[in-house]
PyMOL Python script that loads the backbone (N, CA, C, O; Angstrom):
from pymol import cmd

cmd.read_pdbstr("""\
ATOM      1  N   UNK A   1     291.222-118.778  35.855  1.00  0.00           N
ATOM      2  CA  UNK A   1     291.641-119.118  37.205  1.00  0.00           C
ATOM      3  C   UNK A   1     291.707-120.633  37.321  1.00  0.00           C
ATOM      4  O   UNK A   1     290.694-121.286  37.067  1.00  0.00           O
ATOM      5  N   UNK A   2     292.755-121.193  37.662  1.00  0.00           N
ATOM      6  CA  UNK A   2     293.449-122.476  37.934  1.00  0.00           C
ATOM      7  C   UNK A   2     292.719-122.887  39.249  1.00  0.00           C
ATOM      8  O   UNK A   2     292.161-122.093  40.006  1.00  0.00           O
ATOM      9  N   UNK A   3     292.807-124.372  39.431  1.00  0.00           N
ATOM     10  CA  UNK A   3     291.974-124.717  40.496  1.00  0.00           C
ATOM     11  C   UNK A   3     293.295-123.984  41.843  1.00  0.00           C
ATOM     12  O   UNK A   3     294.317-123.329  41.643  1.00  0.00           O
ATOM     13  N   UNK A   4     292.751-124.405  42.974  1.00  0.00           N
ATOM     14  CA  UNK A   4     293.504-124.094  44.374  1.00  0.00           C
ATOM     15  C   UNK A   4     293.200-121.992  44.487  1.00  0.00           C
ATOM     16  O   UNK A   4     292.233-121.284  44.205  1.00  0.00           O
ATOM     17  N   UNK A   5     294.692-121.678  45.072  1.00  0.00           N
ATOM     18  CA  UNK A   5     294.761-120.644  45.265  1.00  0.00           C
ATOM     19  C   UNK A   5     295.474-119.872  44.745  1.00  0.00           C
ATOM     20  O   UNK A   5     296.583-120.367  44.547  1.00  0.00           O
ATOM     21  N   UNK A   6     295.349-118.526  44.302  1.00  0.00           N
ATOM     22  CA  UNK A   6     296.278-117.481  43.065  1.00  0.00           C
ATOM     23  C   UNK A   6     295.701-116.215  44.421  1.00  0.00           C
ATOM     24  O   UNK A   6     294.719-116.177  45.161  1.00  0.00           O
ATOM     25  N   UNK A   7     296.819-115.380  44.229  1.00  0.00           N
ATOM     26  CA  UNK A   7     297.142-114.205  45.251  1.00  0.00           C
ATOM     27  C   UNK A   7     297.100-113.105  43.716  1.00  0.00           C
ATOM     28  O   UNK A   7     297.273-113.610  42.607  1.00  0.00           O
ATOM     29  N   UNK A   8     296.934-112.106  43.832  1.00  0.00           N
ATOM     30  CA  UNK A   8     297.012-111.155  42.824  1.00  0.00           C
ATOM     31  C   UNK A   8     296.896-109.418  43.884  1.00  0.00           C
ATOM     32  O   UNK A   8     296.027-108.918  44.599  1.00  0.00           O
ATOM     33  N   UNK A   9     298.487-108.946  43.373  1.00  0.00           N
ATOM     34  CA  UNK A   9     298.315-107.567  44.454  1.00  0.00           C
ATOM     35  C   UNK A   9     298.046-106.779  43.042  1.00  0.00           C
ATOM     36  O   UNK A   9     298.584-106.989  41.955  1.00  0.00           O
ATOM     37  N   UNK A  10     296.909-105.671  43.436  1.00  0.00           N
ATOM     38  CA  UNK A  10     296.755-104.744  42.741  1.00  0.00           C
ATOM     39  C   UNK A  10     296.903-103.378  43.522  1.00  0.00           C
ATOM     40  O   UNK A  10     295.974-103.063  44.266  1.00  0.00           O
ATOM     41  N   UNK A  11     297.506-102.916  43.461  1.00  0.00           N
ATOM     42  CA  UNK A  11     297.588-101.235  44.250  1.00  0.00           C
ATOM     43  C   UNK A  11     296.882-100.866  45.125  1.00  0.00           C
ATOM     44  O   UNK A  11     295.907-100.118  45.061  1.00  0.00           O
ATOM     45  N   UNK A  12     297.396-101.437  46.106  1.00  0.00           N
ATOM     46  CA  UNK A  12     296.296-100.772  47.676  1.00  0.00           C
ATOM     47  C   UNK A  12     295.432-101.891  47.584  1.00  0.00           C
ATOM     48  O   UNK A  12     294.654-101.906  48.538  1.00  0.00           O
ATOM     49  N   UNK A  13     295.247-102.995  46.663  1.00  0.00           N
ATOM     50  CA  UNK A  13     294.316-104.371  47.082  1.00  0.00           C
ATOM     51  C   UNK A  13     295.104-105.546  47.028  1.00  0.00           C
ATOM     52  O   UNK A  13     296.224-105.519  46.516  1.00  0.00           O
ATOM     53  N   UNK A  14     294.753-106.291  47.377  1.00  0.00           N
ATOM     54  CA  UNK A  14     294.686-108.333  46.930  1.00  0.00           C
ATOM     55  C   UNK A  14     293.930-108.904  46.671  1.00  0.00           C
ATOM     56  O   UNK A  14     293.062-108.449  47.416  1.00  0.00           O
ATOM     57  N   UNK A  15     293.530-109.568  46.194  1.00  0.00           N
ATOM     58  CA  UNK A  15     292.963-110.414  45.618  1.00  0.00           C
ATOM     59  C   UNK A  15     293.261-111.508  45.617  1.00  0.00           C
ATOM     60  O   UNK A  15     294.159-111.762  44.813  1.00  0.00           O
ATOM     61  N   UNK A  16     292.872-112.384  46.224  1.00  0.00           N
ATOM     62  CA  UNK A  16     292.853-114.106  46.294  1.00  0.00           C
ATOM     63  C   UNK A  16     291.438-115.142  46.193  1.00  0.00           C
ATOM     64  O   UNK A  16     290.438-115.499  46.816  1.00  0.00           O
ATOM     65  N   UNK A  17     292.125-115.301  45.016  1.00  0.00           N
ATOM     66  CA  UNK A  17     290.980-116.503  43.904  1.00  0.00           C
ATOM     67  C   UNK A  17     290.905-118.013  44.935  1.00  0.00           C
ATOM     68  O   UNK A  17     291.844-118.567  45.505  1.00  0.00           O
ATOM     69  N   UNK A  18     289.842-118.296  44.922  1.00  0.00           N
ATOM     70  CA  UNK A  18     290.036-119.865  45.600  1.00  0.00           C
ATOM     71  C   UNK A  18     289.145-120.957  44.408  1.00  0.00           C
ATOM     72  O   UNK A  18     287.966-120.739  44.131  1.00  0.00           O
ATOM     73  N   UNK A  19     289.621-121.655  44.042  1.00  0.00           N
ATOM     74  CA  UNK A  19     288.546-122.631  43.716  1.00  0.00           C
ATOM     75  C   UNK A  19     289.222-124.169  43.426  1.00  0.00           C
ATOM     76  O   UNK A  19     290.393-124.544  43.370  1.00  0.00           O
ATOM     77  N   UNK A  20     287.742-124.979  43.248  1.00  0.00           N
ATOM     78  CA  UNK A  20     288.324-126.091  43.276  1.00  0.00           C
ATOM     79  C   UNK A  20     286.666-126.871  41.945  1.00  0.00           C
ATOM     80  O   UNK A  20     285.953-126.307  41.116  1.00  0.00           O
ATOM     81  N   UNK A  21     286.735-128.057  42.349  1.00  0.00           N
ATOM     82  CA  UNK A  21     285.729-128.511  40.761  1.00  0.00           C
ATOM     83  C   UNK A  21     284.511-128.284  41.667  1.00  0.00           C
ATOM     84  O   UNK A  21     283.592-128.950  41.192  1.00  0.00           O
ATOM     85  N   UNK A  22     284.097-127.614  42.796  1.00  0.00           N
ATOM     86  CA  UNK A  22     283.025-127.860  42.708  1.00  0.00           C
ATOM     87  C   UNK A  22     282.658-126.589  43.272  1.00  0.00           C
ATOM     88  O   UNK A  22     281.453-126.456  43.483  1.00  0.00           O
ATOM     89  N   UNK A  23     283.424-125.598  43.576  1.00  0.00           N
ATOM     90  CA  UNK A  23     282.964-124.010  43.969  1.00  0.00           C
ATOM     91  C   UNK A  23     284.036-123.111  43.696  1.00  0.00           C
ATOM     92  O   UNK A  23     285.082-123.700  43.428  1.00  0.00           O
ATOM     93  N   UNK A  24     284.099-121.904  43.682  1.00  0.00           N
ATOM     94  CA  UNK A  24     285.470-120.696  43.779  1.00  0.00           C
ATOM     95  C   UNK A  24     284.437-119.381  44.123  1.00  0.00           C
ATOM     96  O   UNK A  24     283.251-119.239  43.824  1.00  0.00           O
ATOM     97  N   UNK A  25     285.376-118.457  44.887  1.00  0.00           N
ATOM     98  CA  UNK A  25     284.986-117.191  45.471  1.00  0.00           C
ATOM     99  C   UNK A  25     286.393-116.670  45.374  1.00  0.00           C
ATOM    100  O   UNK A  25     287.401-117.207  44.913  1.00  0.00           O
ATOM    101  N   UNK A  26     286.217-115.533  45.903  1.00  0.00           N
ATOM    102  CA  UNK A  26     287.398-114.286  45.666  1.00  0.00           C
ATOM    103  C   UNK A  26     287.164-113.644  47.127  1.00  0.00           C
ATOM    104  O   UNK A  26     286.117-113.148  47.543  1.00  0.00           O
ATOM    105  N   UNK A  27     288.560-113.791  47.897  1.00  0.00           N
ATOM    106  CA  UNK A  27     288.304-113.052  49.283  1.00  0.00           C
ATOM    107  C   UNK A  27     289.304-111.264  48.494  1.00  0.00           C
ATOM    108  O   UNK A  27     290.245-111.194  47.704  1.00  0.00           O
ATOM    109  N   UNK A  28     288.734-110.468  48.997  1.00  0.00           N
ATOM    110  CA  UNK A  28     289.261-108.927  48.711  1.00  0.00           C
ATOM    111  C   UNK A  28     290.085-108.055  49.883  1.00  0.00           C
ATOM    112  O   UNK A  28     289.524-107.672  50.910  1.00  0.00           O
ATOM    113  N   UNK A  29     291.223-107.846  49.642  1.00  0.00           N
ATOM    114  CA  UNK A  29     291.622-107.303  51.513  1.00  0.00           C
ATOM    115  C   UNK A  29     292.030-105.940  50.570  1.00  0.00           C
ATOM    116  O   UNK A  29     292.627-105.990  49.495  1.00  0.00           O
ATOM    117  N   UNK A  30     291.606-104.858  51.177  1.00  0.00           N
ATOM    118  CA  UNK A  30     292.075-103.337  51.105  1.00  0.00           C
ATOM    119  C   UNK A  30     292.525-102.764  52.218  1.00  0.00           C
ATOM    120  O   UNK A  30     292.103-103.130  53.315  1.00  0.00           O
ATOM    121  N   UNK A  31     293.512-101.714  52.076  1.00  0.00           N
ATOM    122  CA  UNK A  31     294.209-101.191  53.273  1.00  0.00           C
ATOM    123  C   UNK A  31     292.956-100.460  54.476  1.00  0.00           C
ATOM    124  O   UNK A  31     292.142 -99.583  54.186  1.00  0.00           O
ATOM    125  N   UNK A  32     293.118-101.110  55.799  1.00  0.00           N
ATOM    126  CA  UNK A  32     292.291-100.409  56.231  1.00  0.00           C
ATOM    127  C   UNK A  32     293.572 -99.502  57.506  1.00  0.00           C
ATOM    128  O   UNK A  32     294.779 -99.294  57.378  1.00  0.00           O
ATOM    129  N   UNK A  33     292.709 -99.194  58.536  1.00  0.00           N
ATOM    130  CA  UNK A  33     293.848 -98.916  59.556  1.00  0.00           C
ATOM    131  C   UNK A  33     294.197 -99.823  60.399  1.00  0.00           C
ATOM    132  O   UNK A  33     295.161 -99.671  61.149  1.00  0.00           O
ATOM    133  N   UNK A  34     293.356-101.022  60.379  1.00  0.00           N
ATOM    134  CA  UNK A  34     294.051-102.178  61.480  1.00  0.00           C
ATOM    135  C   UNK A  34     295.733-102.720  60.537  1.00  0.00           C
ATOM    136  O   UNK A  34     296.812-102.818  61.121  1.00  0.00           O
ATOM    137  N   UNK A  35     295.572-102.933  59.371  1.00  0.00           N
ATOM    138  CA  UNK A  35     296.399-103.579  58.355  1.00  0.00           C
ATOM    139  C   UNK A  35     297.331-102.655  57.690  1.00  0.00           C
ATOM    140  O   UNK A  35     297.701-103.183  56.642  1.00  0.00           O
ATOM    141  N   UNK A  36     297.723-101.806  57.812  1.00  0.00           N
ATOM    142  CA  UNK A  36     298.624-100.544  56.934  1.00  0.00           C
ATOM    143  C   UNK A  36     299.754-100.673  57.172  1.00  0.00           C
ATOM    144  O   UNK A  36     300.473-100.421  56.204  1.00  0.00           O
ATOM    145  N   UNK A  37     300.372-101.030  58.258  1.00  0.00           N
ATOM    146  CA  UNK A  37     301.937-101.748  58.744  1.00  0.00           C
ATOM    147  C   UNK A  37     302.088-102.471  57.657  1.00  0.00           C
ATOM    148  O   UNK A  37     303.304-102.539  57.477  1.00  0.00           O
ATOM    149  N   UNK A  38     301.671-102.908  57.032  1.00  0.00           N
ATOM    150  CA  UNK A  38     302.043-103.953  56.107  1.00  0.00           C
ATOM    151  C   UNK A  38     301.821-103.505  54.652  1.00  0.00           C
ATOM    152  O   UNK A  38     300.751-103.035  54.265  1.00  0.00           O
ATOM    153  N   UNK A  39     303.040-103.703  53.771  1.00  0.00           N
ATOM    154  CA  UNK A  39     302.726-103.344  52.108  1.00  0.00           C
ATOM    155  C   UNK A  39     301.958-104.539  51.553  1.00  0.00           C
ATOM    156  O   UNK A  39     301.941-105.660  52.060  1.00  0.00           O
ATOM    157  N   UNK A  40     301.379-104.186  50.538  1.00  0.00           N
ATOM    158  CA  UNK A  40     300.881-104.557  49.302  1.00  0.00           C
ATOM    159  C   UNK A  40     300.879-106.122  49.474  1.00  0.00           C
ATOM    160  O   UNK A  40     299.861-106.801  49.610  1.00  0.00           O
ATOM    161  N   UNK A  41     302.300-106.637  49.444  1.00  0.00           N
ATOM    162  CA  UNK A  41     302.017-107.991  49.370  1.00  0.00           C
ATOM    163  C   UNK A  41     302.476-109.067  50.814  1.00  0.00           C
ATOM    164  O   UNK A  41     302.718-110.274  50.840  1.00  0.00           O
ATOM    165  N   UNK A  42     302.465-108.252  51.688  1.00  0.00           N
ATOM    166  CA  UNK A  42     301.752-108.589  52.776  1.00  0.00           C
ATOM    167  C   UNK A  42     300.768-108.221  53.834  1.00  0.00           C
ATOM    168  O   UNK A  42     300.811-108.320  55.060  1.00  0.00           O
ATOM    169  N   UNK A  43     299.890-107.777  53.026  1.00  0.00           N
ATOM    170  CA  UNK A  43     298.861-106.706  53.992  1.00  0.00           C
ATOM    171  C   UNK A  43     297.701-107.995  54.336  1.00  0.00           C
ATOM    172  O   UNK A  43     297.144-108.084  55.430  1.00  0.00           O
ATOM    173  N   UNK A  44     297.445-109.029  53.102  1.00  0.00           N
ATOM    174  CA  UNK A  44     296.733-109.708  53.074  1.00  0.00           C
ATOM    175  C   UNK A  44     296.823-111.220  54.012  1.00  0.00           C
ATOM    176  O   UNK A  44     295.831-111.804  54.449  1.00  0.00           O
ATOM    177  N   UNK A  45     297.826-111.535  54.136  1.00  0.00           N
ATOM    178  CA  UNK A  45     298.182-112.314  55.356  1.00  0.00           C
ATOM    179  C   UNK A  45     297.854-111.546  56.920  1.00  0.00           C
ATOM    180  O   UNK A  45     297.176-111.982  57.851  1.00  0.00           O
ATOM    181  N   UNK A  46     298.700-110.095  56.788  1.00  0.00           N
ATOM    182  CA  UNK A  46     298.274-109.332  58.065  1.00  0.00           C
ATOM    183  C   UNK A  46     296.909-109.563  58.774  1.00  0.00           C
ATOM    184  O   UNK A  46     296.522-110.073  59.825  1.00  0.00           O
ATOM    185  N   UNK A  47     296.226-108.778  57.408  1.00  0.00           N
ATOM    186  CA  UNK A  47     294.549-109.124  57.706  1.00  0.00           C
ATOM    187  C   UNK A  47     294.236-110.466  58.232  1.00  0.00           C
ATOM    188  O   UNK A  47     293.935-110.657  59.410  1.00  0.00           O
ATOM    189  N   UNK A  48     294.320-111.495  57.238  1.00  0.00           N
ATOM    190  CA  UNK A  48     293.739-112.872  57.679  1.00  0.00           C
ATOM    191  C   UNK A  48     294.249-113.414  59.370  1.00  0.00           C
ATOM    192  O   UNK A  48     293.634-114.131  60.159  1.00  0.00           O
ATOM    193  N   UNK A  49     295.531-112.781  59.504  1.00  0.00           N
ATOM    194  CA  UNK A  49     295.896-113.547  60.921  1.00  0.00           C
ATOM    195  C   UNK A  49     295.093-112.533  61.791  1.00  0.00           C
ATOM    196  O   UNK A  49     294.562-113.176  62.696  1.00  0.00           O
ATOM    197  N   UNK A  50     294.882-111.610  61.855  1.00  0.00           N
ATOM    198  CA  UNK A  50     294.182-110.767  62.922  1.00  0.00           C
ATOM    199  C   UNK A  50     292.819-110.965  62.710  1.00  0.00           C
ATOM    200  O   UNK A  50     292.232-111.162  63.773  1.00  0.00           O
ATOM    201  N   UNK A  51     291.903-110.990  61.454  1.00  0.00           N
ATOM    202  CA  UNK A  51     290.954-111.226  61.421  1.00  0.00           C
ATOM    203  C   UNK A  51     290.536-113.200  62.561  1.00  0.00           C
ATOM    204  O   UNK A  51     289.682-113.607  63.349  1.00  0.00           O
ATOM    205  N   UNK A  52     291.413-113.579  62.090  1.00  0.00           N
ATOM    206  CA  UNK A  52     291.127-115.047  62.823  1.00  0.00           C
ATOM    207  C   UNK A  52     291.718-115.250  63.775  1.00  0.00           C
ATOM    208  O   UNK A  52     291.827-116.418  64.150  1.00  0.00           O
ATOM    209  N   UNK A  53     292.272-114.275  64.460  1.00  0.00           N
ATOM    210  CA  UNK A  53     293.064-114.008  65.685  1.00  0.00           C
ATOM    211  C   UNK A  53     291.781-113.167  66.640  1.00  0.00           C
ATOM    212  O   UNK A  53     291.502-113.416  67.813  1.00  0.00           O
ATOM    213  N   UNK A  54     291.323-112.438  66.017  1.00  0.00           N
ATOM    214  CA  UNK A  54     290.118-111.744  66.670  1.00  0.00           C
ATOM    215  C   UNK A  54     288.836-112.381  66.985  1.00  0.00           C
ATOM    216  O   UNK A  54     288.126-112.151  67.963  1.00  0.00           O
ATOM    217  N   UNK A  55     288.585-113.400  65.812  1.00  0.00           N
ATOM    218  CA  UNK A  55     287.510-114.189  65.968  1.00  0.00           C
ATOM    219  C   UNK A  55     287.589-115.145  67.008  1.00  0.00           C
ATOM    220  O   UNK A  55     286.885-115.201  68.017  1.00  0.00           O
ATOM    221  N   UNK A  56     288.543-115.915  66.654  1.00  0.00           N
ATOM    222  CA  UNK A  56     289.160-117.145  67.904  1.00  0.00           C
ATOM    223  C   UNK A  56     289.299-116.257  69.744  1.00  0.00           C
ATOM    224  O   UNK A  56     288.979-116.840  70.780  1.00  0.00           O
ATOM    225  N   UNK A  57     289.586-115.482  69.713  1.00  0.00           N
ATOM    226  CA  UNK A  57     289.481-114.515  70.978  1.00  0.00           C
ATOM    227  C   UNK A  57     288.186-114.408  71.471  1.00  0.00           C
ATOM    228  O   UNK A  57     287.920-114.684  72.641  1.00  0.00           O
ATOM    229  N   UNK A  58     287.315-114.006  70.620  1.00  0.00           N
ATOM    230  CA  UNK A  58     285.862-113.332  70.971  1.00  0.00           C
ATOM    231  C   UNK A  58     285.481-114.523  71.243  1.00  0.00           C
ATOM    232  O   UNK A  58     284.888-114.493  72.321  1.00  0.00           O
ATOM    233  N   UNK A  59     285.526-115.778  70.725  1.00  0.00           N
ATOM    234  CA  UNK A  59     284.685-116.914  71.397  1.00  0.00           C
ATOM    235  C   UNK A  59     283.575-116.953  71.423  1.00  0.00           C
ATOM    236  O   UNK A  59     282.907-117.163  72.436  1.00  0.00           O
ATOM    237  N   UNK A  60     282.967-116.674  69.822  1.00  0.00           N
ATOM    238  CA  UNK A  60     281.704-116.452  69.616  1.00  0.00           C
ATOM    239  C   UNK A  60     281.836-117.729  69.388  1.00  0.00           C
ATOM    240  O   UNK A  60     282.891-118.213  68.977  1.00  0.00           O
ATOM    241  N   UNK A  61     280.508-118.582  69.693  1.00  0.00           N
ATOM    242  CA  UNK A  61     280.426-120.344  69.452  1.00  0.00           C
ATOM    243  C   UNK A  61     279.605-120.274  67.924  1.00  0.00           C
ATOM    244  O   UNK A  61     279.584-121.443  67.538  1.00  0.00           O
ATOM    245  N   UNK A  62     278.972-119.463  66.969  1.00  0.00           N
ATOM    246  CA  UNK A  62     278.674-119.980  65.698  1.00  0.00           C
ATOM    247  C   UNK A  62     279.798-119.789  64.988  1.00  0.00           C
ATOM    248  O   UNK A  62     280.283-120.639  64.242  1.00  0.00           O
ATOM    249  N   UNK A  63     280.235-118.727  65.179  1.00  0.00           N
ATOM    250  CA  UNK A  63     281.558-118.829  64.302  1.00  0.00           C
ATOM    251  C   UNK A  63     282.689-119.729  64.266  1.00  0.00           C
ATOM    252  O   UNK A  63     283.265-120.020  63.218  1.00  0.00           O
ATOM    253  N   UNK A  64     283.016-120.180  65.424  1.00  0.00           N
ATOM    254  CA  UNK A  64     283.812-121.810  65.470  1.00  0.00           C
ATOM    255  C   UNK A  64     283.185-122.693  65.200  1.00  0.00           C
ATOM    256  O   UNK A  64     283.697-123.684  64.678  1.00  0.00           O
ATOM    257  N   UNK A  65     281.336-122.579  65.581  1.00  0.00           N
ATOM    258  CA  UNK A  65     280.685-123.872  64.739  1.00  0.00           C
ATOM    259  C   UNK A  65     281.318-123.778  63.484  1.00  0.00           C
ATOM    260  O   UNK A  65     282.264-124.523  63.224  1.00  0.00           O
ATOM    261  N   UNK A  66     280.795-122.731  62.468  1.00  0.00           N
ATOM    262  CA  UNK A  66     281.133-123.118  61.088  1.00  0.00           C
ATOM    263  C   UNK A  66     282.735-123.181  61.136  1.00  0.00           C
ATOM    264  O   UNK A  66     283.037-124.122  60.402  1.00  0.00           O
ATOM    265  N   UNK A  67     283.640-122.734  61.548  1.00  0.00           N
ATOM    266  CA  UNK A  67     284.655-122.607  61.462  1.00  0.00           C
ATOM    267  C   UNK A  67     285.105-123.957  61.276  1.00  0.00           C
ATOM    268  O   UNK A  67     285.696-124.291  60.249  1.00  0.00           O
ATOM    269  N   UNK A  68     284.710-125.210  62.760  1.00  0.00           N
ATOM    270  CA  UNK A  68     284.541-126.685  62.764  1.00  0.00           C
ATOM    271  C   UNK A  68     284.097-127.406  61.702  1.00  0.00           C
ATOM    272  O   UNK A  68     284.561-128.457  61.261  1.00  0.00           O
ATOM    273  N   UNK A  69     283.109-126.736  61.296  1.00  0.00           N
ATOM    274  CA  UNK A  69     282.331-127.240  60.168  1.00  0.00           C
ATOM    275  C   UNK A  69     283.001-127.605  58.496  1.00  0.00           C
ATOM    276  O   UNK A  69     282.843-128.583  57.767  1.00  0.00           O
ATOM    277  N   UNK A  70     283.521-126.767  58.384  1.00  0.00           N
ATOM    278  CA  UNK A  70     284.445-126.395  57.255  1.00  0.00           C
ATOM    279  C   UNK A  70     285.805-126.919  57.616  1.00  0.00           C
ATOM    280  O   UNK A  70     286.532-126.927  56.622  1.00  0.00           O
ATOM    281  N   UNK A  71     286.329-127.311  58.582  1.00  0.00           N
ATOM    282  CA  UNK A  71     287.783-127.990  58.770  1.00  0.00           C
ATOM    283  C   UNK A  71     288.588-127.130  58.879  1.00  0.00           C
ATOM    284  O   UNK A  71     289.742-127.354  58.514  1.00  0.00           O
ATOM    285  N   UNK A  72     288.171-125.701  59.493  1.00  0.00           N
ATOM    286  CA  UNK A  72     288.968-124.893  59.360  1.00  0.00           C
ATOM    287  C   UNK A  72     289.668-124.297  60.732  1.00  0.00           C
ATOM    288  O   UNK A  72     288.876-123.840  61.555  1.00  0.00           O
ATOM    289  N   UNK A  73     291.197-124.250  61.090  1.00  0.00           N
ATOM    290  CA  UNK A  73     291.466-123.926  62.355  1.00  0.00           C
ATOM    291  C   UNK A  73     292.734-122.926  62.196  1.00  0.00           C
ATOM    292  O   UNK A  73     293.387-122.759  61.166  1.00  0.00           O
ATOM    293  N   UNK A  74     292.917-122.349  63.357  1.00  0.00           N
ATOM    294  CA  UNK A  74     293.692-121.337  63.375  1.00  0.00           C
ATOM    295  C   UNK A  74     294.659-121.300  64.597  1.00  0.00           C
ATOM    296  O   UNK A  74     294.013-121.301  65.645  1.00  0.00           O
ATOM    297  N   UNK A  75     295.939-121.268  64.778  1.00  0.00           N
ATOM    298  CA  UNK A  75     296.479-120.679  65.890  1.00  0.00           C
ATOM    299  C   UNK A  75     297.676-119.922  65.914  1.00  0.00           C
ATOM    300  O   UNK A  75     298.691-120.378  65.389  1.00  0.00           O
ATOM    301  N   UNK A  76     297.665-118.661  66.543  1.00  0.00           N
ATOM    302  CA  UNK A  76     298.366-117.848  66.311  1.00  0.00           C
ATOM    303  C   UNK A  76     299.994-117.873  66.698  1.00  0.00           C
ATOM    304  O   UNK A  76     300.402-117.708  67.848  1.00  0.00           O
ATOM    305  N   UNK A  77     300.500-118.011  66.017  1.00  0.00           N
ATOM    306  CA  UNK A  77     301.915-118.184  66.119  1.00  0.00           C
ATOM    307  C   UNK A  77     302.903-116.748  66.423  1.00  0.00           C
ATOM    308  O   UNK A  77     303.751-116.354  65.621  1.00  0.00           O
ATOM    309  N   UNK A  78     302.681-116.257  67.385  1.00  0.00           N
ATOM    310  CA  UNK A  78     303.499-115.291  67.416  1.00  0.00           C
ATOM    311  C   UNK A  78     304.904-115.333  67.760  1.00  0.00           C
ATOM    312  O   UNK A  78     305.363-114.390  68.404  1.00  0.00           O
ATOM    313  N   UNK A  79     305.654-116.299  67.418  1.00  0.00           N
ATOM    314  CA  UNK A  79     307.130-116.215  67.418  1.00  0.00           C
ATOM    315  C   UNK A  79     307.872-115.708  65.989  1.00  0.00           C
ATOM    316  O   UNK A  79     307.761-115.775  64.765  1.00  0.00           O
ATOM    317  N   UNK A  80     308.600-115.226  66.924  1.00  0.00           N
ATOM    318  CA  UNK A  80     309.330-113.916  65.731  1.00  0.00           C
ATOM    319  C   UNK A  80     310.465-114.741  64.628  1.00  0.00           C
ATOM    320  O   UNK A  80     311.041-114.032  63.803  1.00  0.00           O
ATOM    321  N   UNK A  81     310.733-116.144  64.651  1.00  0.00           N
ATOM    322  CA  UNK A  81     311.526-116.830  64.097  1.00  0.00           C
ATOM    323  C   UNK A  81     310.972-117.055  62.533  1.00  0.00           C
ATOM    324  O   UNK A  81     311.179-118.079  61.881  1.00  0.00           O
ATOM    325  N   UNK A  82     310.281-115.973  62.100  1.00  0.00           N
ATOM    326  CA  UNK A  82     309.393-116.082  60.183  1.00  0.00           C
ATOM    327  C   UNK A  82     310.439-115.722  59.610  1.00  0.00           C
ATOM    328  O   UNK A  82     310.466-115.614  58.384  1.00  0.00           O
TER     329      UNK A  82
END
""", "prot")
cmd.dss("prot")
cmd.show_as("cartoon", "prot")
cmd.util.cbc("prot")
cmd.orient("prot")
């Protein structure tokens, strides 16, 4: 595994490698029923925008702490112009 990010669809999963020189993890998305509208090699985007579409909603304040923390932000773009 190469530094940054690698996507890998395996049948009914994804797999996306992250790393860089000083950590890497593997996020795993499987078909559930929120995400099934979507094939194989976009089920895993599906997930991530609803998963952080759901979080950002609920307005739980640790989870935007770390969210802040990590440089990490989200906003949902729902215009149909993709």
């Amino acid at each position: 595994m190469g530094k940054g990010i690698s996507i890998k669809n395996i049948s009914g999963s994804t797999r996306v490698n992250l790393s860089c020189n000083h950590s890497k993890g593997v996020l795993y998305f499987v078909n559930t029923e929120s995400n099934w509208v979507c094939k194989d090699e976009g089920m895993y985007s599906h997930s991530l925008i609803g998963f952080f579409n759901d979080l950002f909603t609920a307005d739980e304040q640790r989870s935007n702490s770390l969210m802040k923390k990590w440089g990490i932000y989200f906003r949902n773009d729902d215009s149909k112009d993709i």
